[in-house]
N, C-alpha and C positions, 0 to 999 in steps of 0.2 A: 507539579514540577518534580524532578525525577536529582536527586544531588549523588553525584559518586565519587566517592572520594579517592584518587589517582594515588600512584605507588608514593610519590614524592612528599604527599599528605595533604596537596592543593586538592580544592573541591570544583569539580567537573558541573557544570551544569547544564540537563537540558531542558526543552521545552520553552526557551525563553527567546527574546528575541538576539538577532546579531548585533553588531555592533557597527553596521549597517544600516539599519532601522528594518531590514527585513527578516522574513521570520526565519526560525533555525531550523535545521536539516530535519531534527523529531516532528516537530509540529508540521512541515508540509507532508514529510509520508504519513505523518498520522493522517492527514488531512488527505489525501490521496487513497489511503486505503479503505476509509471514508467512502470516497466516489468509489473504489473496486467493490466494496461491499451492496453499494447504491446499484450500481450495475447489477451484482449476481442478484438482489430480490428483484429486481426489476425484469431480467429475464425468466425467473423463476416464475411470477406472479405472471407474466404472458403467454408460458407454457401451459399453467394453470388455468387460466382464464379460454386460450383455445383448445386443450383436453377435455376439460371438464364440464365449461358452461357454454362451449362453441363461440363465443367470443374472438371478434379479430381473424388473422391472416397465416398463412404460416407463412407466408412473406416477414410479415410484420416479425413472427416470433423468430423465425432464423435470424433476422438482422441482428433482433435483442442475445440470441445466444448468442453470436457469433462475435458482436461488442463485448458483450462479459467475456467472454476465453478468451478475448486479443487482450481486456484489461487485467487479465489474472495474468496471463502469460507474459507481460510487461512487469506486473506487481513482486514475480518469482524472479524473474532475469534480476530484477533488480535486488533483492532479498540475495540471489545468489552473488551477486557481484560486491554488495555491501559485506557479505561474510568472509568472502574471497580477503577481502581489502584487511581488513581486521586481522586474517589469519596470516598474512605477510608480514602487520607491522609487529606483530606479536611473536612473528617468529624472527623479524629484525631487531629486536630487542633482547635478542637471548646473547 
């Protein structure tokens, strides 16, 4: 669990669940980038497997790349928009 302590001297927590019962905003993208990560060896290991050992399709292996770069290029959109957000409210607090 990740604690940070805000200008005001309350402490921030993440990692933990809502108040909701569901889980909080760190834990699901951690948990997401999880799957993006699942994805990139996964097409990795099938580009692999049909270079190397002739294994599989290139059917098969286009699908798997082409899942991984939709799941990364979703993974950044969102990384950019998450940074965006932060840099507004930080600059609405000035």
């Amino acid at each position: 669990m990740i604690t940070v302590v805000g200008e005001s001297g309350s402490d921030i927590q993440t990692g933990t669940k809502s108040q909701t019962g569901g889980e909080s905003f760190a834990a699901a993208m951690t948990s997401w980038m999880k799957d993006v990560n699942s994805d990139q060896v996964k097409a990795a290991k099938t580009m692999t497997d049909l270079a190397v050992e002739g294994k599989g399709s290139i059917h098969e292996a286009m699908v798997s790349i082409n899942n991984a770069q939709g799941s990364f290029r979703l993974l950044m959109e969102m990384r950019n928009r998450v940074v965006e957000t932060v840099n507004r409210l930080l600059e609405s607090g000035r």
